[in-house]
C-alpha positions, 0 to 999 in steps of 0.5 A: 500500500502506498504512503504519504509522507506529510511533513510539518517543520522538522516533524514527518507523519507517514500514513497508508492510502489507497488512490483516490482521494486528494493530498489535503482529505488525506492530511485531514483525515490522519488530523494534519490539516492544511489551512483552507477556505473553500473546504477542498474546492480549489478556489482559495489556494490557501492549501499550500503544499510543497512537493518534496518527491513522488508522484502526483497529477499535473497541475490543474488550471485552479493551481495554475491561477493561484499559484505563480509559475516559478512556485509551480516549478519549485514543487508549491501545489494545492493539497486540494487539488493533488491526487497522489499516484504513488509514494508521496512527500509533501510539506504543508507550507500553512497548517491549520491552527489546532481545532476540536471541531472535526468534520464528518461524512455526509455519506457512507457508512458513519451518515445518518443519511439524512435528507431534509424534506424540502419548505413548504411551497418551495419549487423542486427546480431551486438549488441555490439556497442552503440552510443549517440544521443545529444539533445543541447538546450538552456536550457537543454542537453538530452543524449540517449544512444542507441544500433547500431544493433538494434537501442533500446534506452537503457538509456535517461538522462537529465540536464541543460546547463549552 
């Protein structure tokens, strides 16, 4: 099985992976987060990573906009849009500040699977909209983000209540 060597100042992480997902959900997932504003999209270029070695997609057109040429040449890429093809070192260049929220699926074998019955008198053809659904606890907030015009939950998150 392949590995991801992740490395944050003089500190290395190696972490299992099948092929697939994108260097920035790996890093999530082993709890090395990259800074990131668009959750994975590509739009911020705010996931900066160096390339130490190894091998990985060519860099998308969403790379080539945020980042410069030369910082391409030197191996600077976007952790959200590189898919590791094989053994892998990469440097997170800006890693996220240490959080206790954490997101979850919102599919899969660990989703509840919801899906929010759509407003009232809302038209089925209407996409735009989001609404959040809040989970108070005693212990923990739960936030899910879902689409009105569907009611497709498109991002869960997690953290305590102080």
């Amino acid at each position: 099985m392949p590995q991801i060597t992740i490395q944050i100042g003089d500190e290395k992480h190696r972490v299992t992976f099948e092929r697939g997902p994108t260097v920035r959900d790996l890093q999530e997932e082993a709890g090395y987060r990259v800074r990131t504003g668009c959750r994975g999209h590509g739009t911020c270029g705010l996931c900066e990573v160096r390339l130490r070695a190894g091998l990985t997609n060519e860099p998308t057109i969403n790379e080539r906009l945020h980042i410069m040429p030369e910082r391409l040449t030197q191996g600077v890429r976007l952790a959200c849009q590189m898919r590791p093809l094989a053994d892998l070192h990469v440097e997170i260049l800006h890693p996220a500040p240490p959080t206790d929220w954490q997101s979850l699926p919102v599919s899969g074998p660990d989703s509840p699977g919801w899906i929010l019955n759509r407003p009232r008198g809302w038209p089925a053809e209407v996409h735009r909209p989001l609404g959040v659904a809040v989970d108070l606890g005693t212990n923990c907030i739960r936030l899910s983000l879902f689409r009105l015009g569907d009611g497709q939950c498109l991002a869960r998150r997690r953290g305590p209540n102080a």
